[in-house]
N, C-alpha and C positions, 0 to 999 in steps of 0.2 A: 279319325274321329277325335275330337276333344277330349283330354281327359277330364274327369268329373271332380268337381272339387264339392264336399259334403262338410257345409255349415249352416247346417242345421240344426246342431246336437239339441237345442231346446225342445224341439217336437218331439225329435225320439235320438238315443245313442243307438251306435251301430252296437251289436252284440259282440257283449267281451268273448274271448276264445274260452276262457274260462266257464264262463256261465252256458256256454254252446255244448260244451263238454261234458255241463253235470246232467244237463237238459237230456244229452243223448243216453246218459247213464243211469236215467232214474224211466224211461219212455216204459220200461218192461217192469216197472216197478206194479205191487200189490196194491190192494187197497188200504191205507193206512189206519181204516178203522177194525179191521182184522185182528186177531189174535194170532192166529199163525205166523211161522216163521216171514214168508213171504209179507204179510201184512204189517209186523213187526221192522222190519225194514226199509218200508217205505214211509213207515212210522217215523225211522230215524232219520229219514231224509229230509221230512218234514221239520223236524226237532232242529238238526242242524241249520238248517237253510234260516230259523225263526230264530236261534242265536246269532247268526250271521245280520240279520235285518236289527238284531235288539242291538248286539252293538255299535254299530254303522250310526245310531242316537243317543245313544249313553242311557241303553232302556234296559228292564228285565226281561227274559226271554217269553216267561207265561206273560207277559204285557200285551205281546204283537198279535192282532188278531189279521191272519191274509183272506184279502178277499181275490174281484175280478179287477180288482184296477183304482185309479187313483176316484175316479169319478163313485163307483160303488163303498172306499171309502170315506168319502165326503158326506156321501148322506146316509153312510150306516151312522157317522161321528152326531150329523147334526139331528137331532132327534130331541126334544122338549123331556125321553124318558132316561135321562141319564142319572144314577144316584151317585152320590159322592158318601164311602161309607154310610151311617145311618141315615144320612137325609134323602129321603126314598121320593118328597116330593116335587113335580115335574119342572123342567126351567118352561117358562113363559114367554120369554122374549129373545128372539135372535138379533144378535146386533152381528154384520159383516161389512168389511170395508168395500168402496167403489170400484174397485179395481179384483177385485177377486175373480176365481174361475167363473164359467158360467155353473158348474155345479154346484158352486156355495152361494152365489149370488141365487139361483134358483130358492132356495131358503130350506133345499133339506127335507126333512119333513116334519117344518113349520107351518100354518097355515100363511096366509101375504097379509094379514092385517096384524100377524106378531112378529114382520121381517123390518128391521130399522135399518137405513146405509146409513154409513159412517162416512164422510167425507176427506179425501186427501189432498195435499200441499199441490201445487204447479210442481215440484220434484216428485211427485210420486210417491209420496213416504203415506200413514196413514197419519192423519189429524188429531194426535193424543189429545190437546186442548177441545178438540169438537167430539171425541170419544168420553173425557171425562163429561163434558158438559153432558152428555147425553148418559150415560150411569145416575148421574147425579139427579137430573129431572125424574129416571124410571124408579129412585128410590122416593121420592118427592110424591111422585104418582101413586106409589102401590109398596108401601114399608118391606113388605113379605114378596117382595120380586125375587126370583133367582135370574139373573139375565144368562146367558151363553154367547160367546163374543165369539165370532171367528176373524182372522187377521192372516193371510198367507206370509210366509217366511219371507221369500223372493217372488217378485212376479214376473211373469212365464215372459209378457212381452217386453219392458223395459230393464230388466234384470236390477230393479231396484231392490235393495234388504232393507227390511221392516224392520224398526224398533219394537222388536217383537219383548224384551225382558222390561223395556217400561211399559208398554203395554198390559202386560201382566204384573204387575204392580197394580195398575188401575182396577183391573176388572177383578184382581183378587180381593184388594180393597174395597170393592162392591158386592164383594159376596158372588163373587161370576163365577165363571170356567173357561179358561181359555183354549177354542181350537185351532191349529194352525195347522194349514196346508204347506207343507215341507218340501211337493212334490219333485219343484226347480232349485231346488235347496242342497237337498240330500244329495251327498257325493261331490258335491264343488264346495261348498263350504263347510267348518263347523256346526254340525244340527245335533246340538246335545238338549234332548227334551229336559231337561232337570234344569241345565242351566241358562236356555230359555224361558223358562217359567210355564211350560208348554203345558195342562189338564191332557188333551191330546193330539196328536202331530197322524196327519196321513202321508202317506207315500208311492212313488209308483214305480214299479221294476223296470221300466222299459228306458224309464229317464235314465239311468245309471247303470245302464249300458247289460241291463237284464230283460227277459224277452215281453213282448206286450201281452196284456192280459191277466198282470196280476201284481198285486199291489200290496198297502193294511194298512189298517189304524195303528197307532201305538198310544197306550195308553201310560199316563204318569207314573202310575201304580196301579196294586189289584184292587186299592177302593173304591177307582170310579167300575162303571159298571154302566152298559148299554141295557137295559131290563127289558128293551123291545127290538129286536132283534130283528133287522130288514127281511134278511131269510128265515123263515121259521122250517124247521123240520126235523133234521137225526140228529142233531144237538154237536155238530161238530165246532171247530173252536172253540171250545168249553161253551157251548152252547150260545156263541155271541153270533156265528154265522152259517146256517145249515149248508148242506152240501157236499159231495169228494174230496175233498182238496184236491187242485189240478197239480198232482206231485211232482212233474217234469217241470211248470210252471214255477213253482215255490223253489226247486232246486235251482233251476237256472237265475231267481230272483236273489235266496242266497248268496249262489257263488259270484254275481255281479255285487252284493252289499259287503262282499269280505273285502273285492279287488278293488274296491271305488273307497273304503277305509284305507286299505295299504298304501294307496295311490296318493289317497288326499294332501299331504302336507307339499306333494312335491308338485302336483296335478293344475292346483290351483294359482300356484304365482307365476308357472308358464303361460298358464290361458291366460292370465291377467298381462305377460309380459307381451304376448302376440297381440293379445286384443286395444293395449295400448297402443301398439304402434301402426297397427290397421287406425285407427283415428288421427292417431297423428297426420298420418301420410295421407289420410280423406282430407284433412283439415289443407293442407299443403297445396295437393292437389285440385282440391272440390272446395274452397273456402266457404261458400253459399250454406254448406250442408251444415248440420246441426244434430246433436249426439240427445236426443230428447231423454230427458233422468240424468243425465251425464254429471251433474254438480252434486248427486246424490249418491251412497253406497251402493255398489255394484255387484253381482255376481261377476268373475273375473271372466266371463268368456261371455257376456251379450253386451252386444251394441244395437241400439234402435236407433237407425239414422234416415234421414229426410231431410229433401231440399224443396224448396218453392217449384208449385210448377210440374213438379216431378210425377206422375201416377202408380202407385201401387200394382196394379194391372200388368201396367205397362212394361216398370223395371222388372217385375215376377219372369213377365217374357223374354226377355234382353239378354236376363240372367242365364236365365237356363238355357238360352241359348248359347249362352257363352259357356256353358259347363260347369255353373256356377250353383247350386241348390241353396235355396236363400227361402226367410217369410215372407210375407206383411205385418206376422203377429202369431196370436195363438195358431194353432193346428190344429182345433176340434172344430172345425166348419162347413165341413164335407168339402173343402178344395175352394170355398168360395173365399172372395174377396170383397169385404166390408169395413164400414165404421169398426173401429174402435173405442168400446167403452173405458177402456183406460184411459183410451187419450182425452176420450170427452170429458173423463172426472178430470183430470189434471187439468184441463184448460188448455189445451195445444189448439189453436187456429182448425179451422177443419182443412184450410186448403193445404196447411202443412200434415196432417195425419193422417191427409186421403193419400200420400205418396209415402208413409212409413213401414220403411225394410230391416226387419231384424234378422240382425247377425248372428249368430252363436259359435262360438267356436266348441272344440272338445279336445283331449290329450293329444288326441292325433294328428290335430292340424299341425299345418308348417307353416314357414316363412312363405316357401312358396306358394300356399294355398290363399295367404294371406294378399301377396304382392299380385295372384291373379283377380283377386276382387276388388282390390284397390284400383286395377290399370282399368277394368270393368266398369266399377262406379263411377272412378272418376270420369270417363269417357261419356258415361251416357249424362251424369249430371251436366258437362260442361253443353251434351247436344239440346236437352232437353229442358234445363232449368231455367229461372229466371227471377231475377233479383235477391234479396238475404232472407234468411231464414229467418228471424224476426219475434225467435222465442230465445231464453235463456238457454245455453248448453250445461 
């Protein structure tokens, strides 16, 4: 049988040993809103696990609020009832860029006639001049706007990094708040909310190598303040998100935000050193193909690459039959394969983005993991392609 080569890490990291480990050491845990010894304990595991996620962003621990996952963070974040210290009243307008998840593009819970897209570059970056232009018209419109801007950090399928600190500039200088989606961020790069300029950053445990099912917002500071609360009920998370805390979930979410801080400085210029030379050797081999975002800042372990010709479908099949675990893109689709809204904001050909396959590496890849996708790709581009790729790299 082929052995399996797993790059995929964008969709999901396989589970640290570590976070496996708190997981199985918290299963027998109390309820942590107990007063008892028992409940007291699983209290502390909560505590721990919520300093382990605050510093993984250069946050306060009473900051981090955990929910079920990146997507339940996102629209507890986006909500019109957020105060920032004394200004209690509601933001009005959601402004989020083209490319975002489908759970911020969805608008949260805005209603669709107060959701604005923001448009981005042929690299994938977001459109600070077409951002400001658009702050500037909503203050022109309505003097007393509060807007709410969301901007993800990196995005999931091109592994581009956003100018997320001039971004906030702009929107602070609008009287905004800025929210960023962290989720493909956290743990392969520097995500220090403070000096991103972040109001508030979501996150999700399973991306960094913590189990699925449970995530959080992190908020700037204790001024902002979510005053409408997705879950209402026993007032846990200081009352931002009703519910048990899932405490096996939160631990093992923890002990992956402590190993993916430890890891980072060293974690990130490997991915970056593999993932170079997988294009290289595409480039060598497969010259046709084309690294779409590739002229733009990168997460160090994703590659989205496409050739003419080529089908999505198709190499999906190929792959894994070669023992290869590869995308087309996001991974929240139920297994389908479709358009790409990113690529359609950026402007990619369709016939080039109907056959785009992202890469992702993780710590654990190898050269050999790398040289088996290469001999893989290159092979099926050379059967199946035809003519240049015909977009910028």
């Amino acid at each position: 049988m082929t052995e399996r080569v797993y790059l995929d890490w964008n969709a999901t990291a396989p589970l640290r040993p570590e976070a496996r480990a708190a997981m199985l050491a918290a299963l027998d845990a109390g309820n942590p809103s107990s007063v008892h010894a028992e409940g007291r304990a699983a209290r502390a595991l909560v505590e721990d696990a919520r300093e382990a996620v605050a510093r993984l962003v250069g946050a306060a621990p009473r900051d981090v609020i955990f929910t079920s996952g990146g997507t339940e963070a996102n629209v507890l974040a986006l909500t019109p009832a957020l105060q920032v210290g004394a200004d209690t009243a509601p933001r009005d307008r959601l402004l989020v860029s083209a490319i975002e998840h489908a759970s911020v593009r969805s608008g949260g819970r805005f209603p669709t006639n107060a959701v604005d897209i923001v448009p981005v570059t042929p690299d994938g970056l977001v459109d600070l001049a077409a951002l400001a232009a658009r702050l500037e018209a909503l203050a022109v419109e309505n003097t007393g706007i509060r807007p709410l801007v969301s901007v993800m950090h990196a995005n999931n399928e091109t592994g581009v990094v956003q100018p997320i600190a001039a971004a906030a500039e702009l929107v602070h200088a609008a009287g905004g708040i800025l929210h960023v989606d962290a989720v493909q961020s956290a743990g392969k790069i520097p995500c220090d909310i403070g000096a991103l300029g972040a109001d508030l950053m979501t996150l999700s445990g399973h991306k960094i190598g913590g189990p699925k099912g449970v995530g959080a917002v992190v908020l700037r500071s204790a001024a902002i303040h979510v005053s409408d609360p997705l879950l209402k009920g026993g007032g846990q998370e200081r009352g931002a998100r009703a519910g048990t805390e899932n405490v096996a979930a939160i631990a093992g979410f923890g002990a992956a935000a402590a190993a993916a801080a430890r890891d980072l400085a060293a974690a990130g210029p490997a991915m970056a050193t593999r993932r170079d030379a997988l294009e290289a050797q595409v480039a060598a081999g497969s010259p046709q193909t084309c690294v779409i975002g590739g002229a733009a800042p990168r997460l160090p372990n994703t590659s989205l690459l496409a050739a003419p010709g080529l089908k999505a479908e198709t190499a999906l099949i190929a792959l894994d039959l070669a023992g290869l675990a590869v995308s087309s893109g996001a991974a929240c689709s139920s297994g389908k394969v479709g358009a790409s809204q990113v690529l359609a904001a950026m402007g990619v050909p369709p016939a080039i983005a109907a056959g785009a396959i992202r890469v992702s590496l993780g710590p654990a890849t190898t050269e050999r993991d790398v040289a088996a996708f290469v001999d893989a790709w290159n092979g099926l581009v050379r059967r199946l392609s035809k003519g240049g790729c015909g977009i910028a790299a």
